[in-house]
C-alpha positions in Angstrom: 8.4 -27.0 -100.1 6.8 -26.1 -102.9 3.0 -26.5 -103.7 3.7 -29.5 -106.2 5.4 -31.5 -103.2 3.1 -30.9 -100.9 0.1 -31.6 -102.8 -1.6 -28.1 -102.0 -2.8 -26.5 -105.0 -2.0 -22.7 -104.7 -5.9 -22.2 -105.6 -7.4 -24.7 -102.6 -4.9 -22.6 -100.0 -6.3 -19.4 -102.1 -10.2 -20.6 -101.2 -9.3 -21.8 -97.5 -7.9 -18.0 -96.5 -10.8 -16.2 -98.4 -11.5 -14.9 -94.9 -8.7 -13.9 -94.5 -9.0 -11.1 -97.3 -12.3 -9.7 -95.5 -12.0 -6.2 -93.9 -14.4 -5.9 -90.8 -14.7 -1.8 -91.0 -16.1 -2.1 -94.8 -18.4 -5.2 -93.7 -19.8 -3.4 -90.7 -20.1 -0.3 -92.4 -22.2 -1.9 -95.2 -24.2 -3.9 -92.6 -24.9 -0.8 -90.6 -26.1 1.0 -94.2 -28.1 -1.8 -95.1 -30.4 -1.5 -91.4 -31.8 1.8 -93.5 -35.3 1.1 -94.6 -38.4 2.7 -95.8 -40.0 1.9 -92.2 -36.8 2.5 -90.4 -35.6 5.5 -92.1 -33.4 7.1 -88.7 -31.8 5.0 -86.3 -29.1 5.9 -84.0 -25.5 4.3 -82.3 -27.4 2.0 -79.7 -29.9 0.5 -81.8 -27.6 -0.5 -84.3 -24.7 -1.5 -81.7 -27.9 -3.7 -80.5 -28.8 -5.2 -84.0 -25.4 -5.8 -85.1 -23.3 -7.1 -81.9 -20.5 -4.6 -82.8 -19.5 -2.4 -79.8 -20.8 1.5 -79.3 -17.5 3.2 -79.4 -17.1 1.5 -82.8 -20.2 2.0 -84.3 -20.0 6.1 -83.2 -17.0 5.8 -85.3 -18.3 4.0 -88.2 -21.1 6.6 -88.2 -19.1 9.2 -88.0 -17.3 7.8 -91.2 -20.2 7.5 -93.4 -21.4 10.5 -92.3 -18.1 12.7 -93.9 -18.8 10.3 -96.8 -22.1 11.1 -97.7 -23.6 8.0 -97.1 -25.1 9.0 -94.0 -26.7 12.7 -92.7 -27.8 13.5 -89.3 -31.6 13.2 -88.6 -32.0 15.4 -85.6 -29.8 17.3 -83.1 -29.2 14.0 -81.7 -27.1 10.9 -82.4 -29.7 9.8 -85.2 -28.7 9.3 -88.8 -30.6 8.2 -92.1 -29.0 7.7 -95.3 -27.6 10.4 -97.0 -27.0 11.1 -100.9 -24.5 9.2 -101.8 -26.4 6.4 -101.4 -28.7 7.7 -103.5 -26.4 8.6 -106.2 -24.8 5.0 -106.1 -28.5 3.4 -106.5 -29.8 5.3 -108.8 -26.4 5.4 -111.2 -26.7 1.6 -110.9 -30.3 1.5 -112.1 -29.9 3.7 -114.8 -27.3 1.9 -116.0 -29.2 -1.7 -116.5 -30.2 -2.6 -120.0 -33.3 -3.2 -118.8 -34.5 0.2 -117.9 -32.6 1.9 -120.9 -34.9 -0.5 -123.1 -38.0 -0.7 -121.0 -38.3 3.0 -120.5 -40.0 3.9 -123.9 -42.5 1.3 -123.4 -43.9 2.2 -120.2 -44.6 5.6 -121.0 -46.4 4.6 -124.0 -48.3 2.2 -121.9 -48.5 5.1 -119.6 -50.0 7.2 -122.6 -52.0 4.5 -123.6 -53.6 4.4 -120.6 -53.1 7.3 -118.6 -52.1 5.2 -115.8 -48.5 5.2 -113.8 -46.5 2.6 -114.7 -43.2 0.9 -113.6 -40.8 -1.8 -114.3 -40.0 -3.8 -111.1 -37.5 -6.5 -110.2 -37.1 -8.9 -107.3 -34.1 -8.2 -105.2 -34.1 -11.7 -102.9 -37.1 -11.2 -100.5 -37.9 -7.6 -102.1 -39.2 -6.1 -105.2 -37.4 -3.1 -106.3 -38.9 -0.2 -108.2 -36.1 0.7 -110.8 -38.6 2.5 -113.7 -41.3 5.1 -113.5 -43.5 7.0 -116.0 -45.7 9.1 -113.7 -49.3 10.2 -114.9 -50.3 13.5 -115.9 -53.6 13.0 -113.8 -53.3 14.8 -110.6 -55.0 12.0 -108.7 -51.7 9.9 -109.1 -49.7 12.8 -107.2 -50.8 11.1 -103.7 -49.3 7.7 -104.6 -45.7 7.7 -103.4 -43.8 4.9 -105.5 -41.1 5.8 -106.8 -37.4 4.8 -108.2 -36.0 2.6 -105.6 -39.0 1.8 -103.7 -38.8 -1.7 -101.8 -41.3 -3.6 -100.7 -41.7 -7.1 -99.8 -41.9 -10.2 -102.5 -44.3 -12.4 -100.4 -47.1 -9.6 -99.8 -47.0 -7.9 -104.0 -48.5 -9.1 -106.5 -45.5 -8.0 -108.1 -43.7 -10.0 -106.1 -45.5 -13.2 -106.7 -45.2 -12.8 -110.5 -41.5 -12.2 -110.2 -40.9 -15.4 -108.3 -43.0 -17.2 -110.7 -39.8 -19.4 -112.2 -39.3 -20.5 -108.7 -40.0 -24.2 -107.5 -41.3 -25.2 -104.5 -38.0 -26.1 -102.8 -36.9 -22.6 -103.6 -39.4 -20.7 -102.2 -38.8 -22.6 -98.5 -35.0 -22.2 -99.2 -36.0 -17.7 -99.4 -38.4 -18.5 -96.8 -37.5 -20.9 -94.1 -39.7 -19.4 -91.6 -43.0 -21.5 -90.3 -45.7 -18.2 -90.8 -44.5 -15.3 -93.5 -45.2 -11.2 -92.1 -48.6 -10.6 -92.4 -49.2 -6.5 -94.1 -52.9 -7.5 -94.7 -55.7 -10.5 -95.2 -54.3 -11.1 -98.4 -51.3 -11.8 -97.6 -49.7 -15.8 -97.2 -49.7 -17.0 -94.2 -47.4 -19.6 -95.1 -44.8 -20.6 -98.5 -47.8 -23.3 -99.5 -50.3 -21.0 -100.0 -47.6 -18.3 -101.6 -46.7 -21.1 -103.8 -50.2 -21.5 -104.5 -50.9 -17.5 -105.8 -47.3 -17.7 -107.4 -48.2 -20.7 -109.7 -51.9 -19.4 -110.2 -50.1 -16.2 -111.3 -47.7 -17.7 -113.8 -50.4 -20.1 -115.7 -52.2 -16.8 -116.2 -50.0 -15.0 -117.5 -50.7 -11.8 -115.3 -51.8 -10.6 -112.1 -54.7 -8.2 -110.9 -54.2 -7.2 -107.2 -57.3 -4.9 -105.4 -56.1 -3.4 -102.2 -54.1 -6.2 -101.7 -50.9 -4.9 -100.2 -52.4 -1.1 -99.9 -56.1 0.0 -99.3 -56.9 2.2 -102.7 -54.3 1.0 -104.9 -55.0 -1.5 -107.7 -52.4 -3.0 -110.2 -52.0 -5.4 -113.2 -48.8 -6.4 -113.7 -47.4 -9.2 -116.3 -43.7 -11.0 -116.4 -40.9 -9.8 -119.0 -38.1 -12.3 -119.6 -34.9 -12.6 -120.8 -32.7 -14.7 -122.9 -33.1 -17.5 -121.0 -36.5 -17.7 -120.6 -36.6 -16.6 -116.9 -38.5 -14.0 -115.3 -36.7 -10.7 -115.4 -38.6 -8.2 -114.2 -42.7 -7.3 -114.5 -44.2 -4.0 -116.1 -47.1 -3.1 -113.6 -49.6 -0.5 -114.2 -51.3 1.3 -110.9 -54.9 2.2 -110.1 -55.4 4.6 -107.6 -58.9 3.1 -106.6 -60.3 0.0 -104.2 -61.0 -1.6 -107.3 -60.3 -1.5 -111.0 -63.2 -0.2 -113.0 -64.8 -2.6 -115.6 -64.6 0.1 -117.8 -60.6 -0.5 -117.9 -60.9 -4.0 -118.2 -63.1 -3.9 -120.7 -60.8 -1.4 -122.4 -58.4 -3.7 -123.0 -56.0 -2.9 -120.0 -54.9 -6.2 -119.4 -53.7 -6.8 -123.0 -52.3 -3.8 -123.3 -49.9 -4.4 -120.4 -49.6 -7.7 -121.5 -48.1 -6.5 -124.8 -45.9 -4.0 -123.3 -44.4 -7.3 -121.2 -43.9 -9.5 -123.7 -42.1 -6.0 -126.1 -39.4 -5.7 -123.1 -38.9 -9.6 -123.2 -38.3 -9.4 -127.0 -35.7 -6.8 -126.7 -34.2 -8.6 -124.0 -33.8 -11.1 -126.8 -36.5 -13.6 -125.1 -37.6 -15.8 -128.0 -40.6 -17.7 -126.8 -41.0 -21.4 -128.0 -43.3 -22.7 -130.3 -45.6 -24.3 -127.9 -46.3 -20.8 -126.2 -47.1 -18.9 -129.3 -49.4 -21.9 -130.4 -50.8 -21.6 -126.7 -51.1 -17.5 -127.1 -52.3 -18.0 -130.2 -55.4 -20.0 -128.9 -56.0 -17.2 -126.3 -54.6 -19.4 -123.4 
């Protein structure tokens, strides 16, 4: 018969045999890439036969596969990997590729010289932020903080992280966070997706957020939203402190506005036209 008599659209029997288009090697060599992470930089075959519910033999061989690929290098003498290059090369092809670096670049290393501060643009990957920018300091002082390109680090305990989900409704934030208590780094951080909800919307009347030693004893940052067309948070420009706290001296400097400014550049040349109530609101220092 053919689709017409039976009533089966060739695009309904197309959606019900999606699965059937999946190939379990890639998908289980992804997931096992994806167990890689700043805290957990070398696992080996049993941990990740344990994690994943897929059988030893098979994940040896999966290994063993992204190993002569270059996605994966040995750790040790033993059966321990970590990622290898060509993930690296992957990431960082992607990121240079987005519009928003190639625009934002220029602007954080003249907030950088403006300042003398590292700066970075950030975006929120799901329950992470992602460092996908960087203009490092000429101070020496800023060569003990290790953030760089492709740093991740989790949405609920940054300030970055909080600015970047500041679009977000309350429903949305329980639907990315259905657990009862959220992973506590610090005493700052949330306990729970109320009170995130409540730094998140605190964040976004502002217009800004200062965190000291709030994710990381020492380190200080300001960071401030850039948008897009739409109107919807994109990605944040962040400047770091190296110190407990951020000297008055800075604030009074202007520091604030000036990263402020560089924000609201990037969101312009992501062609972010703000309305006429927000200038009127800007324009009234609010």
């Amino acid at each position: 018969m053919t689709p017409e008599l039976t009533g089966t659209a060739p695009e309904a029997e197309d959606d019900r045999n999606d699965a059937n288009y999946r190939v379990p090697g890639l998908e289980r060599g992804l997931r096992i890439l994806t167990e890689f992470s700043p805290r957990e930089p070398v696992l080996g075959a049993p941990e990740l036969s344990k994690r994943l519910g897929i059988p030893r033999t098979t994940v040896f061989r999966l290994l063993q596969t992204l190993e002569s690929l270059g996605f994966l290098e040995r750790a040790d003498r033993d059966r321990n990997y970590r990622l290898g290059v060509a993930v690296l090369r992957l990431g960082f092809e992607y990121l240079s590729s987005l519009e928003l670096t190639d625009l934002g670049l220029p602007l954080i290393e003249g907030l950088r010289d403006a300042t003398g501060l590292t700066t970075h643009i950030v975006i929120r990957d799901g329950r992470d932020v992602v460092f996908v920018a960087k203009a490092q300091s000429h101070a020496p002082v800023f060569s003990s903080v290790k953030v760089n390109v492709g740093t991740r680090l989790p949405a609920h305990a940054t300030t970055h992280g909080h600015v970047l989900m500041g679009d977000l409704s309350l429903d949305e934030l329980r639907a990315l966070y259905p657990e009862k208590t959220l992973e506590r780094f610090t005493k700052h951080t949330p306990a729970t997706v109320d009170e995130l909800y409540e730094r998140v919307k605190d964040d976004a009347v502002r217009g800004f957020a200062i965190s000291e030693s709030s994710f990381e004893n020492g380190i200080s940052v300001i960071s401030a939203p850039v948008r897009n067309d739409t109107g919807r948070i994109a990605a944040v420009i962040t400047t770091t402190i190296p110190r407990p706290q951020i000297d008055a001296a800075l604030l009074d400097g202007g520091l604030i506005d000036k990263v402020r400014s560089a924000a609201e550049q990037l969101s312009l040349r992501l062609n972010y036209r703000p309305s006429a109530e927000s200038r009127y609101m800007k324009a009234l220092g609010l």
